[in-house]
C-alpha positions as CSV (number, residue, x, y, z in Angstrom):
1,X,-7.1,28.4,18.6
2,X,-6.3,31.2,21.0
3,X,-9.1,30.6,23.1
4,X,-8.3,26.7,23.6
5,X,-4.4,27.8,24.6
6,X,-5.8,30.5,26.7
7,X,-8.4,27.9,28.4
8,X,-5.9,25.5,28.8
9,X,-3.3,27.8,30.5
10,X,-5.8,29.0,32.9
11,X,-7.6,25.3,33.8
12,X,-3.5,24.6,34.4
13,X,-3.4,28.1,36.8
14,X,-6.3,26.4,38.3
15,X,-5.2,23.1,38.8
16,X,-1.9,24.0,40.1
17,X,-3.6,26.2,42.8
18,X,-5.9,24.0,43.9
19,X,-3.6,20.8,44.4
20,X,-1.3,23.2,46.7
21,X,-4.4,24.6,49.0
22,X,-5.5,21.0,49.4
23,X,-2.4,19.5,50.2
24,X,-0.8,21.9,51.7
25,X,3.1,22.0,51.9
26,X,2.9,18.8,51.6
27,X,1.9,19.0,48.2
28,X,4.3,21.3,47.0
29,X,6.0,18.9,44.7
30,X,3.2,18.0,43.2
31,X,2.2,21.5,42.5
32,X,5.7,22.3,40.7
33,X,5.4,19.1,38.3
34,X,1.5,20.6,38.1
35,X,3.1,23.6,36.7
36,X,6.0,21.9,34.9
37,X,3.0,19.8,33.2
38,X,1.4,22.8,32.2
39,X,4.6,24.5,30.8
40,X,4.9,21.9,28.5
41,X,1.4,22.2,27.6
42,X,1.8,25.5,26.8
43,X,4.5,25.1,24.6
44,X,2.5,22.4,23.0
45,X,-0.2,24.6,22.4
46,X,2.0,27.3,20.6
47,X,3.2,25.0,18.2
48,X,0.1,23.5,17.6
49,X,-1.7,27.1,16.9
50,X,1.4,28.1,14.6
51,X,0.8,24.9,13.0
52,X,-2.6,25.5,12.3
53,X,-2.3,29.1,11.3
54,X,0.6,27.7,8.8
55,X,-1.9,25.4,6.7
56,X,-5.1,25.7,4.7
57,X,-7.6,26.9,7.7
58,X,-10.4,24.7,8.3
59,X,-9.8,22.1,5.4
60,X,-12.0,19.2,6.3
61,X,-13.7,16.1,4.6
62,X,-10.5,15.8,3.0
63,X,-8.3,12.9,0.8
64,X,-5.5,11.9,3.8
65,X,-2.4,10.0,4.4
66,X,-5.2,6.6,5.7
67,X,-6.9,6.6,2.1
68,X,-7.1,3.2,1.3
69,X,-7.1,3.8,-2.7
70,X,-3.7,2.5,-3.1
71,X,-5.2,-0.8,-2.3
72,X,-8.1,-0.7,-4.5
73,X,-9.1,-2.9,-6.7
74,X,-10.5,-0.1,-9.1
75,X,-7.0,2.3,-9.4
76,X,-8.1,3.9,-12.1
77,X,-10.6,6.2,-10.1
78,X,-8.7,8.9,-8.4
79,X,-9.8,9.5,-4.1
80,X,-8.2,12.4,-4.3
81,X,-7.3,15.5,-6.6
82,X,-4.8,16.0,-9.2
83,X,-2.0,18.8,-9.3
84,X,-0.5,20.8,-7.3
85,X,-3.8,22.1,-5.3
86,X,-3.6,18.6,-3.8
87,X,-0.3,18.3,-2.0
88,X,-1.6,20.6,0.6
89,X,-3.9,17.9,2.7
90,X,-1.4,15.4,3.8
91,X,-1.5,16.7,7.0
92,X,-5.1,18.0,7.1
93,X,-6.5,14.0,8.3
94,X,-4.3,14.4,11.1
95,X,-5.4,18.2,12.0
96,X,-8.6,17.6,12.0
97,X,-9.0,14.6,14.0
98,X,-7.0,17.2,16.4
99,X,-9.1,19.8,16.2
100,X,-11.7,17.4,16.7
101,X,-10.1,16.7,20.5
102,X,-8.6,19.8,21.1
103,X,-11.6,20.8,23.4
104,X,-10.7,17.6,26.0
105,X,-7.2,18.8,25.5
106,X,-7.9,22.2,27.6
107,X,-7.0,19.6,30.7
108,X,-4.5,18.0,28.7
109,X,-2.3,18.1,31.9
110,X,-3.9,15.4,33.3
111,X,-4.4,11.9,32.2
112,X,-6.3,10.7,29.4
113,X,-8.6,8.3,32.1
114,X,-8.4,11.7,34.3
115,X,-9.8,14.2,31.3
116,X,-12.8,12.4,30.3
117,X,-13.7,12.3,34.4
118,X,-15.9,15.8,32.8
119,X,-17.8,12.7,30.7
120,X,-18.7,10.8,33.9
121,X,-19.9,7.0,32.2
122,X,-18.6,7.7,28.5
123,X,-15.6,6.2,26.9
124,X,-13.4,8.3,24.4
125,X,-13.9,7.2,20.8
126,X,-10.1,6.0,18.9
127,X,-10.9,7.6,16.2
128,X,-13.5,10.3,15.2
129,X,-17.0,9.8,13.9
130,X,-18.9,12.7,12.1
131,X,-22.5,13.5,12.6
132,X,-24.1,15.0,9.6
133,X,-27.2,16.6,11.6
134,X,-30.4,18.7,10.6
135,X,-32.3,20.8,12.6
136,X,-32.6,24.7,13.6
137,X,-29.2,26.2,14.0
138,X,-30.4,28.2,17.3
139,X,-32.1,25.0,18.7
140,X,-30.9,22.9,22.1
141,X,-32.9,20.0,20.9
142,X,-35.8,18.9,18.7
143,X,-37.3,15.9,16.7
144,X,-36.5,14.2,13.7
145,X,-32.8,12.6,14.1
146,X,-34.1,9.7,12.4
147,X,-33.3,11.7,9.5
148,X,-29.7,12.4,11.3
149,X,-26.6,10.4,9.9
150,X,-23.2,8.8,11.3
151,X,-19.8,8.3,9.1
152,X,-18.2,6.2,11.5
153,X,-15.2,6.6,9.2
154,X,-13.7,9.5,8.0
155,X,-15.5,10.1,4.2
156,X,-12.6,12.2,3.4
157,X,-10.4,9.8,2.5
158,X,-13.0,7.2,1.1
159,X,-13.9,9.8,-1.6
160,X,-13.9,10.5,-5.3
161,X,-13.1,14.1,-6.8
162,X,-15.7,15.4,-8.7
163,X,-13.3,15.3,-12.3
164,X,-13.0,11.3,-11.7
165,X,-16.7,10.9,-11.4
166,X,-16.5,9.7,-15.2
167,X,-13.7,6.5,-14.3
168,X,-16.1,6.2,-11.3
169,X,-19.0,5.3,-13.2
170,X,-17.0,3.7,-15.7
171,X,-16.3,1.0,-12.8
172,X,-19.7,1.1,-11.9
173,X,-19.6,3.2,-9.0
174,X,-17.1,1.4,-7.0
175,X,-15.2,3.9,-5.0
176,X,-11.3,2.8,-4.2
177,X,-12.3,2.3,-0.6
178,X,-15.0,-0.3,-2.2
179,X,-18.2,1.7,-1.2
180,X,-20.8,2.0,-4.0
181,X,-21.9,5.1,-5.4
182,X,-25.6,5.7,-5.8
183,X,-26.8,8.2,-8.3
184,X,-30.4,8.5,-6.7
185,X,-28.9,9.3,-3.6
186,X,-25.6,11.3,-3.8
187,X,-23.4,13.2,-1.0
188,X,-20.9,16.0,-1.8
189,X,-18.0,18.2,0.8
190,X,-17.3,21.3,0.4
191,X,-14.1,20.7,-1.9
192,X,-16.1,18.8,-4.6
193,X,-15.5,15.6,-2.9
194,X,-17.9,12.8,-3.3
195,X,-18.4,10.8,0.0
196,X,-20.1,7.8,0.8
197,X,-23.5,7.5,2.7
198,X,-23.7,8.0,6.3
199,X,-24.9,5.3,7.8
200,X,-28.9,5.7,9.0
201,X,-30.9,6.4,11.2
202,X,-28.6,7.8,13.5
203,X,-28.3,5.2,16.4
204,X,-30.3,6.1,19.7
205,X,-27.9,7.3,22.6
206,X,-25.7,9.5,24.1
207,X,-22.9,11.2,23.0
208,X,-19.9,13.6,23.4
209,X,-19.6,16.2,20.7
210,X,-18.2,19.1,19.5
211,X,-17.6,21.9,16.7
212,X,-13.9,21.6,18.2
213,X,-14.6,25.7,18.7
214,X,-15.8,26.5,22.4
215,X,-18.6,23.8,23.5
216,X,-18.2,20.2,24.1
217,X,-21.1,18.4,25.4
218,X,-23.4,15.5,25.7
219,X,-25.9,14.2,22.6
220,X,-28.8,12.4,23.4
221,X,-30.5,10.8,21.1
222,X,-33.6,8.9,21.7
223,X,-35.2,5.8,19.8
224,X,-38.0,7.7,19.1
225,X,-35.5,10.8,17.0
226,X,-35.4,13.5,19.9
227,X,-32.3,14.7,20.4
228,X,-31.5,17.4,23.3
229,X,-27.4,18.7,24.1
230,X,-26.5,19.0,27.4
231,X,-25.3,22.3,26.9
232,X,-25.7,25.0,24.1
233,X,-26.9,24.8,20.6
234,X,-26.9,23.2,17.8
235,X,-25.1,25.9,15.7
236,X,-22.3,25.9,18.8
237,X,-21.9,21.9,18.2
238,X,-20.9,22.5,14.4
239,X,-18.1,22.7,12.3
240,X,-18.5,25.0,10.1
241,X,-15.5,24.6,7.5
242,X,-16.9,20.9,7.3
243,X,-19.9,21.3,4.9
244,X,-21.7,18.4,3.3
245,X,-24.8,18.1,1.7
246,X,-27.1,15.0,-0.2
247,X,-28.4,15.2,-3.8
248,X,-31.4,13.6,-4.9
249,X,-33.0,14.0,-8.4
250,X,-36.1,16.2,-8.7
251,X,-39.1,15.8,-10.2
252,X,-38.3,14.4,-13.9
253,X,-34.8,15.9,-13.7
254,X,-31.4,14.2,-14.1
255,X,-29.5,14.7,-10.9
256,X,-25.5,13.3,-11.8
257,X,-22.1,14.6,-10.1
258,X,-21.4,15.4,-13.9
259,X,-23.6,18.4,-13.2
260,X,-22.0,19.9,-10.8
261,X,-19.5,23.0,-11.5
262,X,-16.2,22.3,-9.8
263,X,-15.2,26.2,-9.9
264,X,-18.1,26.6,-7.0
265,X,-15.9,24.7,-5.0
266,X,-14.4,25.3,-2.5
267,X,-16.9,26.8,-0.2
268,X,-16.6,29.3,2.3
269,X,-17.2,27.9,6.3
270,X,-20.3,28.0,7.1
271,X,-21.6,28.8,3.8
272,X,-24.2,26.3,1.9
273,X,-23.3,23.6,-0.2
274,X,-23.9,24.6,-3.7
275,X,-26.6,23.4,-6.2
276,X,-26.6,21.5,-8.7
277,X,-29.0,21.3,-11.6
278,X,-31.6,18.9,-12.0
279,X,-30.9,17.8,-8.4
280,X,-32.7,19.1,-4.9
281,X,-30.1,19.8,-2.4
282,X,-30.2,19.5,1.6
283,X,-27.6,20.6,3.6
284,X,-26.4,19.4,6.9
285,X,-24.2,20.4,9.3
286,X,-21.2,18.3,10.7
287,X,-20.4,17.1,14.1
288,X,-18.0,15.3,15.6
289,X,-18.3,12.8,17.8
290,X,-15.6,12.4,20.2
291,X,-17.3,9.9,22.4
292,X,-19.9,7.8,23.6
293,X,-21.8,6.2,26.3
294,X,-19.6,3.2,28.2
């Protein structure tokens, strides 16, 4: 957080000092509501950090206030977590999404239409997708993205808690946002939450993502699964407090949510997804997807 106030303050500095050489005194009003702009932007930014630093750090994936399980036709399976341990995340929907955009937000002094001039041909996305991505950490691009997968909707809040897997199967596997579980196929967070699917093969393209830490760039994705970033790697475009990983039964085993041990949860950023027996386990690391291709 105090890099993203620090590059915002000084893109303002920047911006400010640039408008006045090119126009002059002519342009010295436009310079002061520059710098008025980026006052408030600063201000912004403090509060934003101190609310950050005020919460549960780096709590994605998580139940939020857009869960549609108050609508489900199956209430007796519970999206999110009982007790007190689950009043934190009301807010954390809402934080993430923002840490999601907070790397655009370095020239939040200017318009939106005016910010996403650094993404030349690509349209910012209304709401955040997530990327769940394989592939070597230290790698600028590669093959195999066919094997990559999109949640065009947040998971967090279209997921089952690990302790209401037994009402979940119980309605058989109908998730209170209506998606179906599948037992040969099963993806966990790094809170014990069960998600959904992603949706696969990741769709050919190009697209603007991030780790919402210090890079921001462009994804391409070709129809034949190579993917390349515009800039840095693939470790630079992840978020690591955002951990998911997909269980599949091995050989003769009995792979079942059931079998998973809640107390491993939750787990540390950046840290693997734990197993669980009977089951083979792949990890993958989460991006976000802030934009795509107009």
């Amino acid at each position: 957080q105090r890099e993203l106030a620090v590059a915002r303050i000084v893109l303002c500095d920047r911006m400010a000092l640039f408008r006045h050489r090119a126009m002059g005194r002519s342009g010295s009003r436009q310079m002061r509501s520059t710098l008025l702009a980026c006052g408030v932007l600063l201000v912004v930014v403090v509060a934003s950090v101190l609310a950050l630093s005020s919460g549960t750090s780096g709590r994605a994936f998580l139940p939020g206030p857009t869960s549609t399980a108050g609508t489900s036709k199956h209430p007796a399976v519970s999206s999110t977590a009982e007790g007190a341990e689950d009043s934190t995340p009301a807010m954390d929907l809402g934080r993430r999404s923002a840490m999601a955009m907070a790397p655009l937000a370095a020239v939040g002094a200017l318009p939106a239409t005016q910010a996403w001039a650094f993404f030349p041909g690509f349209k910012r996305l209304q709401d955040v997708q997530y990327l769940a991505a394989l592939g070597d950490p230290e790698a600028s691009s590669g093959n195999g993205a066919q094997s990559w997968g999109l949640w065009r909707l947040d998971p967090g809040p279209r997921g089952v808690m690990l302790r209401s897997y037994p009402a979940l199967k119980a309605r058989d596997g109908v998730a209170p946002a209506n998606w179906k579980f599948d037992q040969g196929d099963w993806w966990l967070e790094e809170h014990g939450l069960i998600m959904e699917k992603p949706d696969f093969p990741m769709p050919a393209g190009r697209y603007v993502v991030t780790g919402a830490r210090e890079v921001t760039t462009i994804l391409t994705v070709t129809p034949e699964g190579r993917w390349e970033l515009e800039k840095g790697k693939l470790y630079d475009v992840t978020h690591l407090p955002c951990r998911s990983a997909r269980y599949t039964p091995a050989s003769g085993g009995t792979c079942t949510p059931e079998q998973a041990t809640q107390s491993a949860f939750p787990v540390t950023p950046g840290a693997p997804m734990p197993p669980v027996t009977g089951c083979n386990k792949q990890d993958y690391a989460v991006l976000f997807v802030i934009g795509v291709e107009a």
